[in-house]
C-alpha positions in Angstrom: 0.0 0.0 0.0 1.5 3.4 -0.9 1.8 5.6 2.4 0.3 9.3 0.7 0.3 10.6 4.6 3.9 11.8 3.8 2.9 12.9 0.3 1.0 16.0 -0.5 -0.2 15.4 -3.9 -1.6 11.9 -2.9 -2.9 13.3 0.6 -4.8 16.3 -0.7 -6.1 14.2 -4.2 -7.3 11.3 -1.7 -9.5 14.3 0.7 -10.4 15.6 -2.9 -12.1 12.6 -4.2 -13.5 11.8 -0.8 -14.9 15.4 -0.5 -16.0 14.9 -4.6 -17.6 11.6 -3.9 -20.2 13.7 -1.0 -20.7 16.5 -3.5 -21.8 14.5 -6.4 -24.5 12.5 -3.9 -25.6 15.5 -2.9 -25.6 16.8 -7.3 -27.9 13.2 -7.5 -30.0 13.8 -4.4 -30.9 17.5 -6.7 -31.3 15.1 -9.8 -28.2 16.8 -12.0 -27.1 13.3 -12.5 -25.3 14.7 -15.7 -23.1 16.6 -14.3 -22.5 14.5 -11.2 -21.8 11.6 -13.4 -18.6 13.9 -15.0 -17.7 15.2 -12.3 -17.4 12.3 -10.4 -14.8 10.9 -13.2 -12.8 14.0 -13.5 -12.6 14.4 -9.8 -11.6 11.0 -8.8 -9.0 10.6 -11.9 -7.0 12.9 -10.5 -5.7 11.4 -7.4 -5.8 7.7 -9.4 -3.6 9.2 -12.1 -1.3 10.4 -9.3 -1.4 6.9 -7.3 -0.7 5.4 -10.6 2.5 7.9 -11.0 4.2 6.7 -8.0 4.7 3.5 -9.8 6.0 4.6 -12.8 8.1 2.3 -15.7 10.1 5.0 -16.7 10.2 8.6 -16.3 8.3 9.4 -19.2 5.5 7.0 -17.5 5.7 9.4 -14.3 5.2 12.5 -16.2 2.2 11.3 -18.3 0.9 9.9 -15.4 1.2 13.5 -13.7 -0.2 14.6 -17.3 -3.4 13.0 -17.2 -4.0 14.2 -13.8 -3.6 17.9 -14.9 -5.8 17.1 -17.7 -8.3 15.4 -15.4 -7.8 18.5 -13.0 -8.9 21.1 -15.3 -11.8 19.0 -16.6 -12.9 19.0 -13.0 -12.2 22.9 -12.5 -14.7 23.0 -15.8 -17.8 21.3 -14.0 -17.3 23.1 -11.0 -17.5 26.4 -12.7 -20.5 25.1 -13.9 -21.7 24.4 -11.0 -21.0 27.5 -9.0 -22.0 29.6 -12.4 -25.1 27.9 -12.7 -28.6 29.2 -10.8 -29.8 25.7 -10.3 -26.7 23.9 -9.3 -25.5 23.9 -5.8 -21.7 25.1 -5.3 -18.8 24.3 -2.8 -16.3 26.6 -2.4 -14.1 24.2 -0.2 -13.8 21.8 -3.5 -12.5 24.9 -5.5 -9.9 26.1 -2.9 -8.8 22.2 -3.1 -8.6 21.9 -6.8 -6.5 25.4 -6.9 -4.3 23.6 -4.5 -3.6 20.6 -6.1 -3.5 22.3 -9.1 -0.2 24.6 -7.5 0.9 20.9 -6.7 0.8 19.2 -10.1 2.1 21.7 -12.0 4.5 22.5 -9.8 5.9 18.4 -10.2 5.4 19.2 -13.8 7.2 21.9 -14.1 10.9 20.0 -12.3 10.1 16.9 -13.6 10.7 18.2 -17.8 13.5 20.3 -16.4 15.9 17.6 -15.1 
């Protein structure tokens, strides 16, 4: 079992999808099952793509790992505009200030992983 209590990326993507997991049950309870259905994907990629990158074959593997979680990330960031643009959808703010976060994390490991 990977131990992501020592490891911010997997930590924070692990509260993420927890936290994504309540919000979408509540975007079902409200009958936006469209939206709850995406955004339960995005959401929850982001910290699988991440797990998977602590595995990685190669370097190249790490960094499209940490690829598709960015990807997945700003899909996510997408329906939770959405959701806090839209006058029928209820909104979290918690869930934004934790994408924006993880966000600062991925790109961050991004960003020193194509420099060396």
């Amino acid at each position: 079992m990977i131990n992501f209590e020592n490891n911010p990326l997997l930590d924070k993507t692990v509260q993420f999808s927890l936290d994504i997991i309540e919000f979408c049950e509540l975007l079902d309870e409200k009958r936006k099952f469209v939206i709850a259905k995406q955004l339960l994907r995005s959401g929850t990629s982001i910290g699988a793509n991440a797990f998977e990158a602590q595995n990685p074959h190669s370097k190249n593997d790490f960094i499209n790992k940490i690829k598709i979680a960015a990807k997945e990330l700003e899909e996510t960031k997408y329906w939770l505009y959405l959701c806090k643009n839209s006058k029928t959808y209820p909104f979290n703010e918690r869930l934004e200030n934790q994408i924006t976060e993880i966000g600062k994390i991925i790109y961050k490991i991004l960003s020193t992983s194509l420099k060396n």
